[in-house]
C-alpha positions in Angstrom: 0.0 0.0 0.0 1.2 3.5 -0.6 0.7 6.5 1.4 1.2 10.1 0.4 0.3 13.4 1.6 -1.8 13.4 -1.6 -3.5 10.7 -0.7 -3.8 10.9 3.0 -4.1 6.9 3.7 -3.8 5.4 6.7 -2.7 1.6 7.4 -3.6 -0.2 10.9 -1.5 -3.3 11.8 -2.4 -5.2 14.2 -0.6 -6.0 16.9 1.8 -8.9 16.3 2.1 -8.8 12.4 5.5 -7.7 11.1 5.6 -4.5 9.1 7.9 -2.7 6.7 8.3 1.0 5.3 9.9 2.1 2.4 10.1 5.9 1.6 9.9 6.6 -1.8 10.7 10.5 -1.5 13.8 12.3 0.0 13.0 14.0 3.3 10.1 11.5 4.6 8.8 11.5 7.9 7.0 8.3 8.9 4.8 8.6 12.4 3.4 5.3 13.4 2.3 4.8 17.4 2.0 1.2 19.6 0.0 -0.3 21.7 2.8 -0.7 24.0 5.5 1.5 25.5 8.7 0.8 23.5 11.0 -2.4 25.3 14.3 -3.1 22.6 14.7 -6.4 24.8 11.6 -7.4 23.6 12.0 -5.9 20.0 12.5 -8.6 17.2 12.1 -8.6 13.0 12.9 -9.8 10.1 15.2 -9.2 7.5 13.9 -6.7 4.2 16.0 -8.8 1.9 15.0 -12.2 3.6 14.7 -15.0 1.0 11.8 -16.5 3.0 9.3 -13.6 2.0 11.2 -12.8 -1.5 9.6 -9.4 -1.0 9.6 -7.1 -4.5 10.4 -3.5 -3.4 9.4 -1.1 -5.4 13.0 0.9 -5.3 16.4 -0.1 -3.9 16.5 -0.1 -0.5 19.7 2.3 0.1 19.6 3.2 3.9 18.8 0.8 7.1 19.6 0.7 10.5 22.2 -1.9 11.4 19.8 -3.5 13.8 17.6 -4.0 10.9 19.9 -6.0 8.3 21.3 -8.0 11.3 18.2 -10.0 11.8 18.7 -13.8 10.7 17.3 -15.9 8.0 13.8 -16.5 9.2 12.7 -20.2 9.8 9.2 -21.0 10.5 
């Protein structure tokens, strides 16, 4: 799903289901809130470029945290 100021979508995830963003423009902000006060002992992901999901991005992903690209090959 994209969401633009043009547009002025919203997307809900519920709580429990992994998520990704991806800006498409220079000088994006991104505000998302949850349900839950933020605990990085109990924060965990999954890899954008994991073969498991073989997920199509739209654009080349160029910048990421280095907690993100350290998350392991998923197994089920």
């Amino acid at each position: 799903m994209e969401l633009s100021a043009e547009n002025r979508r919203m997307l809900y995830i519920p709580e429990g289901f992994a998520h990704g963003f991806l800006t498409l423009d220079d000088n994006t902000e991104i505000f998302y809130q949850m349900s839950e006060f933020y605990a990085p002992a109990h924060a965990g992901g999954v890899r954008w470029n994991d073969p498991a999901f073989a997920i199509e991005w739209p654009i080349d992903v160029s910048v990421i945290s280095e907690q993100d690209r350290s998350y392991p090959d998923f197994r089920a």
